[in-house]
N, CA, C and O atoms as a GROMACS GRO file, in nm:
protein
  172
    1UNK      N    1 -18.160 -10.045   4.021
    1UNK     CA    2 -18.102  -9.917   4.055
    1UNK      C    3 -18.120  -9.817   3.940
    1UNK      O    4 -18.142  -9.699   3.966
    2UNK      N    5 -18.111  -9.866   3.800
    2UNK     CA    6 -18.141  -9.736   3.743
    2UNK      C    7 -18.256  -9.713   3.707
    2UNK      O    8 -18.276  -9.600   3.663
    3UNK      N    9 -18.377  -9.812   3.712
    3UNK     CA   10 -18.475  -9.758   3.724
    3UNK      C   11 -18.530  -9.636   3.812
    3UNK      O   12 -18.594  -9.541   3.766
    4UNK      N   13 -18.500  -9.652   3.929
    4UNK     CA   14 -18.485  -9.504   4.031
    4UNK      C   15 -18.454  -9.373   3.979
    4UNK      O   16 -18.519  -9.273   4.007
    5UNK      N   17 -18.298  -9.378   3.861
    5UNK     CA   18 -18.270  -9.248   3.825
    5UNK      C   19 -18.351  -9.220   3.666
    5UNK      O   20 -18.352  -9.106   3.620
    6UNK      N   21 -18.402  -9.313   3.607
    6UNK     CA   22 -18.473  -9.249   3.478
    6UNK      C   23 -18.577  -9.204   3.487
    6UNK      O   24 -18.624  -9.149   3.388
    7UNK      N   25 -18.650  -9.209   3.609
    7UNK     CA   26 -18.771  -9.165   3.647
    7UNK      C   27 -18.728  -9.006   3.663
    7UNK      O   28 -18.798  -8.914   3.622
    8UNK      N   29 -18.613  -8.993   3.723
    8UNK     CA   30 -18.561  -8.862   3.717
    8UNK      C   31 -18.526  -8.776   3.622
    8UNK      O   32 -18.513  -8.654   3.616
    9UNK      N   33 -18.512  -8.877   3.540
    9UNK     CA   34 -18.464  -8.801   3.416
    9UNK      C   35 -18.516  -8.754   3.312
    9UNK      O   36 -18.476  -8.674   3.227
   10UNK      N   37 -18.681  -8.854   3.336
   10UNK     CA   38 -18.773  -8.833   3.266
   10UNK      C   39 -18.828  -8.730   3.304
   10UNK      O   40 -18.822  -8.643   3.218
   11UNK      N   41 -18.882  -8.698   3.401
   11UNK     CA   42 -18.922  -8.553   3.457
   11UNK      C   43 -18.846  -8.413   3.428
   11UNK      O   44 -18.899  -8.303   3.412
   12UNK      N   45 -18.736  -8.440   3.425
   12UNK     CA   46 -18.645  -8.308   3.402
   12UNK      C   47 -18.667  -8.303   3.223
   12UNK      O   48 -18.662  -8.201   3.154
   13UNK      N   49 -18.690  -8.436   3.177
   13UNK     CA   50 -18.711  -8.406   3.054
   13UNK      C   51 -18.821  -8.294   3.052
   13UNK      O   52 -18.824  -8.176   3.017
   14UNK      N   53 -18.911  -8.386   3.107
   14UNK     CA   54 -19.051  -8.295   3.092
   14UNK      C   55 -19.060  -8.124   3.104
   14UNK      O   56 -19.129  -8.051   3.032
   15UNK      N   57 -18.959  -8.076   3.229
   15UNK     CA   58 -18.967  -8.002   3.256
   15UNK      C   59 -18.877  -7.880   3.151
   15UNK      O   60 -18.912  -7.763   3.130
   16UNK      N   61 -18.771  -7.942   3.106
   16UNK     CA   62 -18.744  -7.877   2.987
   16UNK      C   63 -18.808  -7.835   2.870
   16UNK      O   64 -18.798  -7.735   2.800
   17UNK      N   65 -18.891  -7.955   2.865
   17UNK     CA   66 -18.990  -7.914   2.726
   17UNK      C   67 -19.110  -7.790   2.760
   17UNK      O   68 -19.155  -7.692   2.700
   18UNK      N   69 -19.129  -7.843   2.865
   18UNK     CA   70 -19.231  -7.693   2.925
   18UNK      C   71 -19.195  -7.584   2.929
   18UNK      O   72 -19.287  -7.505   2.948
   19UNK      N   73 -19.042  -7.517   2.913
   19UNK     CA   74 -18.974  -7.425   2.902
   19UNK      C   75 -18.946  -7.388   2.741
   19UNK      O   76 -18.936  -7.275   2.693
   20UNK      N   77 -18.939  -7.494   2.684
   20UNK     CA   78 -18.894  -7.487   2.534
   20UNK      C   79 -18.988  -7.399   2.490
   20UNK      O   80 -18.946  -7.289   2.457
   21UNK      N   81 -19.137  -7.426   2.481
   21UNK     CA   82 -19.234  -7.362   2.409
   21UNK      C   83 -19.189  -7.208   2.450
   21UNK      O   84 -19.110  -7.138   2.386
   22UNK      N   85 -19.261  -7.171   2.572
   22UNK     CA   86 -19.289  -7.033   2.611
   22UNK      C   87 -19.118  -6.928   2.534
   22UNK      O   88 -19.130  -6.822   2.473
   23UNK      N   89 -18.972  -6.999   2.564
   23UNK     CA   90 -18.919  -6.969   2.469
   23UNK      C   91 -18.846  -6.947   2.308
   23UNK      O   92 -18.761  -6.874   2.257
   24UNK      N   93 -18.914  -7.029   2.276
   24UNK     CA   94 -18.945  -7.029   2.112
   24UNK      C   95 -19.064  -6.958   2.053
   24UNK      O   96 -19.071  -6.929   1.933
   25UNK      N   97 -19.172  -6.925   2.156
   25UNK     CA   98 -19.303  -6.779   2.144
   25UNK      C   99 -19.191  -6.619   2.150
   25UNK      O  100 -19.188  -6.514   2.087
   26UNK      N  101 -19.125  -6.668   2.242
   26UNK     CA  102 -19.046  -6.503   2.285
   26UNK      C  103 -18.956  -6.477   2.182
   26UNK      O  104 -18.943  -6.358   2.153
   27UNK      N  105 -18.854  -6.606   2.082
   27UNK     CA  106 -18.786  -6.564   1.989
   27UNK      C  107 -18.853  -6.449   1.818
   27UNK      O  108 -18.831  -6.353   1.745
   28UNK      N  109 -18.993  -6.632   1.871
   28UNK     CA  110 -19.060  -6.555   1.703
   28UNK      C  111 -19.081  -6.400   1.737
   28UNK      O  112 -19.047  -6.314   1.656
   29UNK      N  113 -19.141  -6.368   1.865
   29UNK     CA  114 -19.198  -6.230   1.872
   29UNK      C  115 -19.074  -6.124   1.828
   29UNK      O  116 -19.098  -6.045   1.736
   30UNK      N  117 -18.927  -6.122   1.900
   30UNK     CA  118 -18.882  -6.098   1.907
   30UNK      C  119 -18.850  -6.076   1.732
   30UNK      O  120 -18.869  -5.969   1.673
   31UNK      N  121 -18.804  -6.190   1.675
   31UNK     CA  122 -18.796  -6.145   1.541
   31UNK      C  123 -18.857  -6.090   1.429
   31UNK      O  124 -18.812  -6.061   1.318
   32UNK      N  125 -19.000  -6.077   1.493
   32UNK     CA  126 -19.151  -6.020   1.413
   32UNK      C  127 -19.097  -5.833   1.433
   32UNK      O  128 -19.086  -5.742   1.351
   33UNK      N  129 -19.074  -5.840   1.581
   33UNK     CA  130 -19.042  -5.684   1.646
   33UNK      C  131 -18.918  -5.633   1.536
   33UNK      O  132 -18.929  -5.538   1.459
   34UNK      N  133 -18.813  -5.712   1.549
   34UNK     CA  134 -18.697  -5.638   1.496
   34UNK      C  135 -18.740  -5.661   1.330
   34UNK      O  136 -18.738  -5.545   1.288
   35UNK      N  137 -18.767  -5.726   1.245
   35UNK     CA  138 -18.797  -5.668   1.140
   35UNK      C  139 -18.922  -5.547   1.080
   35UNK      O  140 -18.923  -5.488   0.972
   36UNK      N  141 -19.029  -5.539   1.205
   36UNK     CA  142 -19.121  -5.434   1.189
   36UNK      C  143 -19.011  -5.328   1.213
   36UNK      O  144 -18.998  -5.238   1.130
   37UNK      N  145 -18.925  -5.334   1.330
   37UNK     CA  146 -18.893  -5.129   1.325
   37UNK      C  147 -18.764  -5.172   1.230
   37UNK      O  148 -18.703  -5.068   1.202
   38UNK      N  149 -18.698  -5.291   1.169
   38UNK     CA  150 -18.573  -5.271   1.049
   38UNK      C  151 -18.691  -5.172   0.947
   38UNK      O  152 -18.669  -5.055   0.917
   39UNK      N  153 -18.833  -5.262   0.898
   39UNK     CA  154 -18.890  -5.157   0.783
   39UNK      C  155 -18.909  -5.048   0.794
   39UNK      O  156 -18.886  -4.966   0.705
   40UNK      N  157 -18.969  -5.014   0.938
   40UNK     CA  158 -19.004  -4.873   0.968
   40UNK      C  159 -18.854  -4.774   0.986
   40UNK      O  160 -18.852  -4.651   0.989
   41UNK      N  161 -18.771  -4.839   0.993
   41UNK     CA  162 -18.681  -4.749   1.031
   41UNK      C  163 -18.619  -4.695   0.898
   41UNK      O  164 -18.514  -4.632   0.912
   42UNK      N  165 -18.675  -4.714   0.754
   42UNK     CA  166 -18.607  -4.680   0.641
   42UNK      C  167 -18.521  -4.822   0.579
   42UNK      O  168 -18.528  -4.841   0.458
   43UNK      N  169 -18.463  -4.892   0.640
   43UNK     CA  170 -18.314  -4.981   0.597
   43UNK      C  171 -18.384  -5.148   0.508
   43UNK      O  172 -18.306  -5.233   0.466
   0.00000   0.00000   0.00000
C-alpha cells in the first residue's frame, strides 16, 4: 500500500522542483532590477 502513494509523492516532488528554478530566475532578476534603479536613483 505505500508503495502506491510514494509514487505520488515522488512526482509532486518533481513537479515542485520544476517550479523552483523558473522562480529563483525571477528573484535574481528582480534583485539585479532593484539595485540598478537603488544606483540610478542617487541613494
Amino acid at each position: 500500500m505505500a508503495t502506491v502513494f510514494s509514487g505520488k509523492a515522488e512526482a509532486a516532488d518533481a513537479a515542485r522542483e520544476s517550479e523552483i528554478d523558473p522562480l529563483h530566475a525571477k528573484i535574481g532578476q528582480l534583485v539585479v532590477e532593484r539595485d540598478f534603479m537603488r544606483r540610478a536613483s542617487g541613494r
